[in-house]
C-alpha positions in Angstrom: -48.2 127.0 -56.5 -47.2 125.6 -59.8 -49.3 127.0 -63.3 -49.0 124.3 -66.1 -49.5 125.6 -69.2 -50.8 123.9 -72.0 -50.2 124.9 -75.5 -51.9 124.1 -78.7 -55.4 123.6 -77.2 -58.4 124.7 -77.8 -61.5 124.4 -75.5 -63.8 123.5 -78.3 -62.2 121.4 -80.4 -59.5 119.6 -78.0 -62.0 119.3 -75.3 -61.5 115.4 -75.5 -57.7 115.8 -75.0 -57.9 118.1 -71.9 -60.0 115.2 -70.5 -58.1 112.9 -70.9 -55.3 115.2 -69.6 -57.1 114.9 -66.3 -58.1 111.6 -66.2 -54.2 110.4 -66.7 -53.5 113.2 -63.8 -56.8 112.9 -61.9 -54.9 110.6 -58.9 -52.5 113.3 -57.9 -55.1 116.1 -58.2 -57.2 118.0 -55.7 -59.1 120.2 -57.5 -59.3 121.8 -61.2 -59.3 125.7 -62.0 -61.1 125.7 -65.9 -59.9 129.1 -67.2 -61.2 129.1 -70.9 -62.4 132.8 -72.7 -66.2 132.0 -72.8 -68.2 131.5 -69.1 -70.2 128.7 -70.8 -67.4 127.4 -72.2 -65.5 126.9 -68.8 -68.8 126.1 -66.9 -69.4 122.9 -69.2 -66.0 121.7 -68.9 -65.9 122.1 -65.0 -69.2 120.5 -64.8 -67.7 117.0 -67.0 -64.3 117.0 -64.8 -66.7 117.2 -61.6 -69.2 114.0 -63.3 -66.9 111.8 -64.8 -63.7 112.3 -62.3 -65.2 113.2 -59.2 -62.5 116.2 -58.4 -63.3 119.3 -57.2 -63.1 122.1 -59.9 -63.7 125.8 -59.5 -64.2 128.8 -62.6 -62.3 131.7 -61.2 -63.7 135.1 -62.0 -61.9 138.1 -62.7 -59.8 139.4 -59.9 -61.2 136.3 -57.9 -58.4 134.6 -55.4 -58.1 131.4 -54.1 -55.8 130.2 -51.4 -54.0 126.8 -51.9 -53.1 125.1 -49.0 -50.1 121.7 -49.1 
């Protein structure tokens, strides 16, 4: 799997830019993992990607593991 990394944002206050992020991605992806430091945080932006975009998203918990399949 490829991690991107994006620096420089901030769930609260760039949470306008990381949706735009998706929606100028959204046609190559599958699903979105939302790993922010607050549960609430992560849950609320899942829950937009899911409404307005339609793709799959998940909030991993600690020590949780997915498997990606190509």
């Amino acid at each position: 799997a490829k991690i991107e990394t994006i620096h420089g944002y901030s769930g609260h206050a760039d949470r306008e830019g990381l949706l735009d992020f998706v929606e100028r991605t959204g046609d190559s992806l599958k699903k979105v993992f939302v790993i922010m430091g607050e549960p609430k945080a992560s849950q609320f932006l899942s829950q937009r990607v899911h409404d307005f975009y339609g793709i799959e998203t998940a909030v991993p918990q600690e020590h949780e593991t997915f498997t990606v399949e190509f």
